[in-house]
N, C-alpha and C positions, 0 to 999 in steps of 0.2 A: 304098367306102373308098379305092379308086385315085385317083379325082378330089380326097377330101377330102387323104390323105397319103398319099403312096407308100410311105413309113418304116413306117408304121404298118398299112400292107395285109399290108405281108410280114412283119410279127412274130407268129406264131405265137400266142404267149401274149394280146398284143395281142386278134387275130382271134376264140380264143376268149371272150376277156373279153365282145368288141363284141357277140358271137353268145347268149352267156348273158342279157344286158344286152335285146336283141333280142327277144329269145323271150319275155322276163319280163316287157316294154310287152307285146307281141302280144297273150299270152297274159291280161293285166290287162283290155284292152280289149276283147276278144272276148269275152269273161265280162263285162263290164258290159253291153254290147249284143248277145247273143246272137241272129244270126237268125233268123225262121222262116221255117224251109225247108219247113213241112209242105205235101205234094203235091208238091214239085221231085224230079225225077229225074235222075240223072246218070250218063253213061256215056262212058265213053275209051275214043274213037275210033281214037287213031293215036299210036306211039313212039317217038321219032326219035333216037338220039346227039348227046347235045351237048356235053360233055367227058368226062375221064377218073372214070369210078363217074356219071356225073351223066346223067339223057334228059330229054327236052321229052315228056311228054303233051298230047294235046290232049282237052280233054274238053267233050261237047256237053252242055247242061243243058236241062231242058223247064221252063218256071214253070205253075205251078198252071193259069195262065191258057192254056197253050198254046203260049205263043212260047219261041221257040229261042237261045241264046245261045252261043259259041265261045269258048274260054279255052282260053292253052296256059301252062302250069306247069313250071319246072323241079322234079326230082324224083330223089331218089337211095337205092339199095339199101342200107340199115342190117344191124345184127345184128337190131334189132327191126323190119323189115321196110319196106317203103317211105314214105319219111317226103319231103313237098314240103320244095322248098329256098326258091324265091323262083318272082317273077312272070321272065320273060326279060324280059333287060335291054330299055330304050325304043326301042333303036335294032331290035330284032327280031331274030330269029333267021338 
């Protein structure tokens, strides 16, 4: 939102609108094509600080087939318990 308006990153009201609006594509599209993950295993490996309430997990994934995959997720402590935030930004951590 920085890049698109700066006005509009820092308004509160704004940010949750954008986040509700967010979640409710996500959520639409991920229910249309659900993946199958049957046989993928998933475990996080490593948890690092990345802002104020927010850490980077990194988590390694096994596909059905064997091979290995590396993903790192920002991720943050709720009342209802850890809930991912985004991917970290493109330029990296």
């Amino acid at each position: 939102m920085l890049d698109f308006d700066e006005n509009i990153a820092r308004d509160p009201h704004l940010r949750q609108k954008n986040a509700v609006l967010s979640e409710r594509s996500f959520r639409q599209r991920i229910t249309e094509s659900w993946p199958d993950l049957t046989g993928v295993e998933s475990f996080f490996i490593d948890r690092q600080p990345y802002a104020d309430g927010i850490v980077v997990v990194t988590e390694l994934q096994r596909s059905r087939m064997g091979s290995f995959s590396q993903h790192e997720v920002l991720v943050a402590r709720t009342n209802d318990g850890w809930r991912v935030v985004s991917p970290p930004p493109d330029e990296g951590l």
